[in-house]
N, C-alpha and C positions, 0 to 999 in steps of 0.2 A: 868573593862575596856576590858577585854580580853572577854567579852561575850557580850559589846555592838559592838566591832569591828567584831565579827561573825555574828551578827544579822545584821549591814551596808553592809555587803558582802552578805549573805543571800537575803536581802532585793533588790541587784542590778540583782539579776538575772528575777526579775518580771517587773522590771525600764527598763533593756535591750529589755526583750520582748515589751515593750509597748512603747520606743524610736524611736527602729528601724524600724515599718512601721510608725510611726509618723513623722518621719526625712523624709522617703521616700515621703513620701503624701506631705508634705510642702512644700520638696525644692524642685528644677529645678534646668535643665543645670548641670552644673558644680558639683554645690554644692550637686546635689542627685548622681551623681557619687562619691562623696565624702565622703558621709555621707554610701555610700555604701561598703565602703572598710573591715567593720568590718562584711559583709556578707561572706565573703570567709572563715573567719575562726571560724564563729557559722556554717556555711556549714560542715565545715568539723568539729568542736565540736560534732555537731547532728550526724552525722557519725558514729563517735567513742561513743555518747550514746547510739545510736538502737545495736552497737556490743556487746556493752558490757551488757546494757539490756536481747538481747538478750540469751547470755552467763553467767548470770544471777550473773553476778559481783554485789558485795553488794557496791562499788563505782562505777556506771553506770555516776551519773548525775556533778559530780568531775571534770570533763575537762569543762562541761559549769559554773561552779561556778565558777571556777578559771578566766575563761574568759569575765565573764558576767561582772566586777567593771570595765574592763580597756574598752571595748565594751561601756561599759554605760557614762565613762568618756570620753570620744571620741568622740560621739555623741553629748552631752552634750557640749561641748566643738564647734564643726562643730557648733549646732543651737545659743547659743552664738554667736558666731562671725559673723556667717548669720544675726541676727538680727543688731548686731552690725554695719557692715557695710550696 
């Protein structure tokens, strides 16, 4: 269990990259400012991974893994509902 729920977490950081110019490309108006709000804090994720990279931290990419399931959930969530309605 504990190693398929790593793997779904794992798995969302490559779903996050490939959501979020996808969200962006689709929606309009409103809804791509919306679909936009999880850029501000992969912005600043990416941030803290070029520092920590660079400082050659063995958890460099930690802060985007952490962020990438609720990122991906969110999105996910905004294109649902865009469809939806």
């Amino acid at each position: 269990m504990d190693m398929a729920l790593g793997s779904l977490v794992m798995a969302m950081v490559p779903a996050y990259l490939v959501l979020q110019p996808l969200a962006l490309l689709r929606l309009s108006g409103k809804w791509r400012r919306i679909a936009a709000v999880p850029l501000v804090l992969a912005v600043r994720a990416a941030a803290w991974w070029l520092v920590a990279l660079v400082h050659e931290s063995n958890l460099w990419p930690i802060i985007f893994i952490l962020f990438a399931p609720a990122g991906t959930a969110y999105l996910a969530i905004v294109l649902v509902v865009n469809a939806i309605l």
